[in-house]
C-alpha positions in Angstrom: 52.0 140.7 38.6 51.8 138.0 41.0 53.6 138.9 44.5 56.0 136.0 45.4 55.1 134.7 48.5 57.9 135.3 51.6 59.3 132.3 52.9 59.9 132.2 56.6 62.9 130.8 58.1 63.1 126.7 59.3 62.7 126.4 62.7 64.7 123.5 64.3 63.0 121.5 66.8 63.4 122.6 70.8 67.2 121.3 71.3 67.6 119.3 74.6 69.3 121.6 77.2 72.8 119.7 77.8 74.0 121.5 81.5 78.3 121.9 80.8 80.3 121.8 83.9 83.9 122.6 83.5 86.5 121.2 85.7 89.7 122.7 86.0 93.2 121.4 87.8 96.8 122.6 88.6 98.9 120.3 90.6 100.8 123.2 92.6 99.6 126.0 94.1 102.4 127.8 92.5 101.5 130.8 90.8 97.8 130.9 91.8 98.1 134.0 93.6 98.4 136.1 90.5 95.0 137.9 89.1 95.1 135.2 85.7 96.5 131.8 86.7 96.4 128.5 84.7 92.7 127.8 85.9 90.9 131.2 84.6 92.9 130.0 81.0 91.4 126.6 81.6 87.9 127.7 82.7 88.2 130.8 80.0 88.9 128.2 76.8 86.6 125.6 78.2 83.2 128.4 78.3 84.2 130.3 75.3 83.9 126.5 74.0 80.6 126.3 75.6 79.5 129.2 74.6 80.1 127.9 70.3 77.9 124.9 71.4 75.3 127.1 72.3 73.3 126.2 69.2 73.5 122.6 70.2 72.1 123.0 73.6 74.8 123.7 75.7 74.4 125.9 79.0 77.0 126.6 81.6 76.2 125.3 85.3 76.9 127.7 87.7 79.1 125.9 90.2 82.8 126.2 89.7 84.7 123.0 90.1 88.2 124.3 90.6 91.4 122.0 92.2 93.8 124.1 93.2 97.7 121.9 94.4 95.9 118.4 93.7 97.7 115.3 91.7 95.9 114.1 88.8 97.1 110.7 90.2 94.4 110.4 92.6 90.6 110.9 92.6 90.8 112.2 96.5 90.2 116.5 95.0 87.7 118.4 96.2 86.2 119.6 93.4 86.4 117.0 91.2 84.3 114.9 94.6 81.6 117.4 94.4 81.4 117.0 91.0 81.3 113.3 91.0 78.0 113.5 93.8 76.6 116.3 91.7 77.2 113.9 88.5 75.0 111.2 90.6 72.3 113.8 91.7 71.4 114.1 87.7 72.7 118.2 88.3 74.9 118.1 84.8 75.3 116.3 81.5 78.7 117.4 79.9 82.2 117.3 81.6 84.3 120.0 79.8 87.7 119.8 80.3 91.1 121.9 78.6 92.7 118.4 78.3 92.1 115.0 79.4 95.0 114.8 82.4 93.5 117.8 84.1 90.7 114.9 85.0 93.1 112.3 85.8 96.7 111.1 85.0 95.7 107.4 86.1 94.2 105.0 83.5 92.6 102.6 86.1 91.2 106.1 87.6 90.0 107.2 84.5 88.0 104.3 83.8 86.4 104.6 87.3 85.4 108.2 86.0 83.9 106.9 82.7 82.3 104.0 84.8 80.0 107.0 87.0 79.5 109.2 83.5 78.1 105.7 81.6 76.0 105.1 84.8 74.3 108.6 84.4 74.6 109.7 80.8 76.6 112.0 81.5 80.0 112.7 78.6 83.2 114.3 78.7 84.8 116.5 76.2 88.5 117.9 75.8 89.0 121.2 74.1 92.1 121.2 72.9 91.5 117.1 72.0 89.6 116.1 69.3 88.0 112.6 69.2 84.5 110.4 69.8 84.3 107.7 72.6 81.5 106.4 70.6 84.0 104.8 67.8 86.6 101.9 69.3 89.1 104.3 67.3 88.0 107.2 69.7 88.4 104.7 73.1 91.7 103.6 71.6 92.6 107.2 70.9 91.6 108.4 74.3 93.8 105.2 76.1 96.5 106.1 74.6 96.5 109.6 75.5 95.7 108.2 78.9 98.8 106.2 78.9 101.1 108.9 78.3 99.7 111.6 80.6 100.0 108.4 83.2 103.6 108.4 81.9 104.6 111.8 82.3 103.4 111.8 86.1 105.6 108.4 87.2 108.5 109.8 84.9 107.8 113.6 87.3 107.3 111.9 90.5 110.3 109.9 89.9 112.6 113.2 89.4 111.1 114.4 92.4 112.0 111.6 94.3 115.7 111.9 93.3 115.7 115.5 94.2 114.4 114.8 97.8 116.9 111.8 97.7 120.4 114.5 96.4 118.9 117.0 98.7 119.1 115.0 101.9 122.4 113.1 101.3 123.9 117.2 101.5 122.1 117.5 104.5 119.3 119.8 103.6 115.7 120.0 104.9 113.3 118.8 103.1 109.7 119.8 104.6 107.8 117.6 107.3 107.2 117.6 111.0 110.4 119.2 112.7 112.0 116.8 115.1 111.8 117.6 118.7 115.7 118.5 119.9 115.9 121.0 116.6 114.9 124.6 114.4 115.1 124.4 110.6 117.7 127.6 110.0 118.1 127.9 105.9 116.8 124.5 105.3 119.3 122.9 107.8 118.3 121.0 111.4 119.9 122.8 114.2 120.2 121.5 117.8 117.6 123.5 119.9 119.5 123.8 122.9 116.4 124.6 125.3 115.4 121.2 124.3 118.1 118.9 123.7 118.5 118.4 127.8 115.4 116.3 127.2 116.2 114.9 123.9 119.7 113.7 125.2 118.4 112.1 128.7 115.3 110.5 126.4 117.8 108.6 124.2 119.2 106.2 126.6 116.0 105.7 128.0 116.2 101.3 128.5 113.0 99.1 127.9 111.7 99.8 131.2 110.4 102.9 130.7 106.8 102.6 128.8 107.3 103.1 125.3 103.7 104.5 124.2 104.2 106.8 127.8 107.2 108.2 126.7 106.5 108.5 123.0 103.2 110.5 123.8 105.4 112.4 126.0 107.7 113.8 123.0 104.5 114.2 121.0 103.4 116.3 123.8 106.2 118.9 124.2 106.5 119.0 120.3 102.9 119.9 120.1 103.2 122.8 123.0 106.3 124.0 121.1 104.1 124.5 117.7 101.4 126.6 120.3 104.6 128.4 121.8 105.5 129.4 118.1 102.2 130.6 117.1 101.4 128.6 114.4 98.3 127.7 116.0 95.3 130.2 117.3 93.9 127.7 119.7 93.9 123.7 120.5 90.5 123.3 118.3 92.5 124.6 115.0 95.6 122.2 116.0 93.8 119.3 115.8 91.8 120.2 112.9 95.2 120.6 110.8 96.9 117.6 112.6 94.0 115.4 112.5 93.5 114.3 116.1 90.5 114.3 118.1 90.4 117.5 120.6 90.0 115.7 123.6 92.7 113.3 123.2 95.0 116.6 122.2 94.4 118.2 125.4 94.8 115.1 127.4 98.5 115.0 125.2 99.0 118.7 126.2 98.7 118.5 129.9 101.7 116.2 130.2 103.8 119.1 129.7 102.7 120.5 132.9 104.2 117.2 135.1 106.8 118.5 137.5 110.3 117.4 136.2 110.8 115.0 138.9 108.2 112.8 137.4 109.8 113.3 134.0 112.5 112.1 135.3 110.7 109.3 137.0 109.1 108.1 133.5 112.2 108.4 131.5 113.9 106.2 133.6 111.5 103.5 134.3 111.1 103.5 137.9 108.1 101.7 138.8 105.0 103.7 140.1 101.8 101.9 139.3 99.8 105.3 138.8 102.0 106.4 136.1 100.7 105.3 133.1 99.4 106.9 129.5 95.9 106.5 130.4 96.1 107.8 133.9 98.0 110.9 132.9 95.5 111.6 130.3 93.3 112.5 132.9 92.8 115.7 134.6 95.9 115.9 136.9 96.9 118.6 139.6 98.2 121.5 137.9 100.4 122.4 141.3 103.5 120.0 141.4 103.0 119.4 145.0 99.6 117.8 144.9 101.1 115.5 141.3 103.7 114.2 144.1 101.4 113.6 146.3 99.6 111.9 143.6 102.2 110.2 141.9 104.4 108.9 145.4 106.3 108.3 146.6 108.6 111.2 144.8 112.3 109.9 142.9 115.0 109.3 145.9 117.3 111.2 145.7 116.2 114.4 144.2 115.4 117.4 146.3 112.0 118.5 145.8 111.6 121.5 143.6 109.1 123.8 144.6 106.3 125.9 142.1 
């Protein structure tokens, strides 16, 4: 009896090693606090569909590429920048996505996007959004999904707006930079009344007084305020959140410490040459007699107040 020879499995040819990056997005930070938020269900669907490629290739880069509280309406996230240089630096080969909008909202956007991929080989692919780019059936497919997802964020922004809109016209708060002269109490501006003295005698001010003096001047005392409250550790972290240059924060800053009299002076326009923005940003006296000896002759009238 003639044995039957065993015949060994085919063996496909190496398979190209395609590197998967997934990028995930939420536009609020709502929620993210909890142990399983929107981005571990993105990045969870996107791997386990990684993971059925495997036989085609596919790996899973490392690097997480998370936006956490970014608008799919711009191209200005984090994440998605780092991906973008790491896109250019040859690091990965597929985009994987849960669905096309969590890349962008914005069609002119997207084709930016597409524009870099192209350049570098690099494709996209939506998980829950079946279709092939490489058929004009798949590029009209994919624009008009664009379109609508580019819908749906004018038509949300547009609510918003109309909410801010309601929400003022009854008076309420609506976030921003607090005023100087009031405290937000339960989402309503109240008169700070250690501060309106100032506010009140800075209203009247006429065209005499140096507008870029006294408007630095209110930034000033708003700024010392925010360091009074604590909602700053030190002058470096301020003007890391507020985006101004430390030197030029702590020149702002020691206008506070002008004796009142000179306030005054300011406020009301009375000519001293030596009072002006660039010379108070300078070191000045911190004692209030040497910055009237400084800044003389001293405000007639007013009796000198001693420190």
């Amino acid at each position: 009896m003639t044995r039957r020879a065993r015949i060994e499995p085919i063996t496909p040819a190496t398979t190209k090693k395609l590197r998967c990056a997934v990028y995930t997005r939420k536009s609020t930070d709502e929620g993210l606090e909890k142990e399983f938020n929107t981005l571990d269900a993105q990045r969870d669907s996107c791997e386990a569909y990684v993971t059925s490629q495997r036989a085609e290739g596919w790996v899973l880069v490392r690097d997480r590429y998370d936006d956490e509280g970014f608008s799919g309406g711009t191209l200005e996230r984090p994440a998605l920048q780092r991906l973008l240089r790491d896109i250019q630096a040859d690091l990965v080969d597929v985009i994987v996505v849960y669905k096309i909008d969590r890349l962008s909202r914005s069609l002119m956007d997207f084709a930016k996007l597409v524009e870099v991929m192209d350049a570098h080989g690099v494709t996209f692919v939506s998980v829950t959004q079946s279709f092939n780019t490489t058929t004009s059936m798949g590029r009209l497919t994919l624009n008009i999904l664009l379109s609508f997802a580019q819908f749906e964020r004018e038509v949300i922004g547009e609510r918003i707006r109309d909410k801010f809109a309601a929400s003022r016209a009854r008076g309420m708060w609506m976030g921003g930079k607090v005023p100087l002269g009031y405290n937000v109490v339960a989402r309503k501006l109240i008169v700070n009344e250690d501060e309106a003295p100032r506010v009140r005698r800075v209203a009247p001010v006429t065209t005499r007084a140096d507008p870029a003096l006294v408007k630095a001047l209110a930034r000033a005392f708003r700024y010392q305020r925010m360091l009074d409250e604590g909602r700053y550790a030190s002058i470096s972290e301020m003007a890391a959140a507020e985006q101004i240059e430390r030197g030029y924060l702590g020149g702002l800053l020691r206008l506070t410490l002008l004796a009142p009299d000179i306030l005054d002076t300011i406020l009301d326009g009375r000519g001293i040459d030596e009072l002006t923005l660039p010379r108070l940003m300078e070191p000045v006296p911190i004692s209030w007699t040497e910055q009237r000896g400084l800044f003389s002759p001293p405000p007639t009238g007013t009796a000198p107040a001693r420190r």
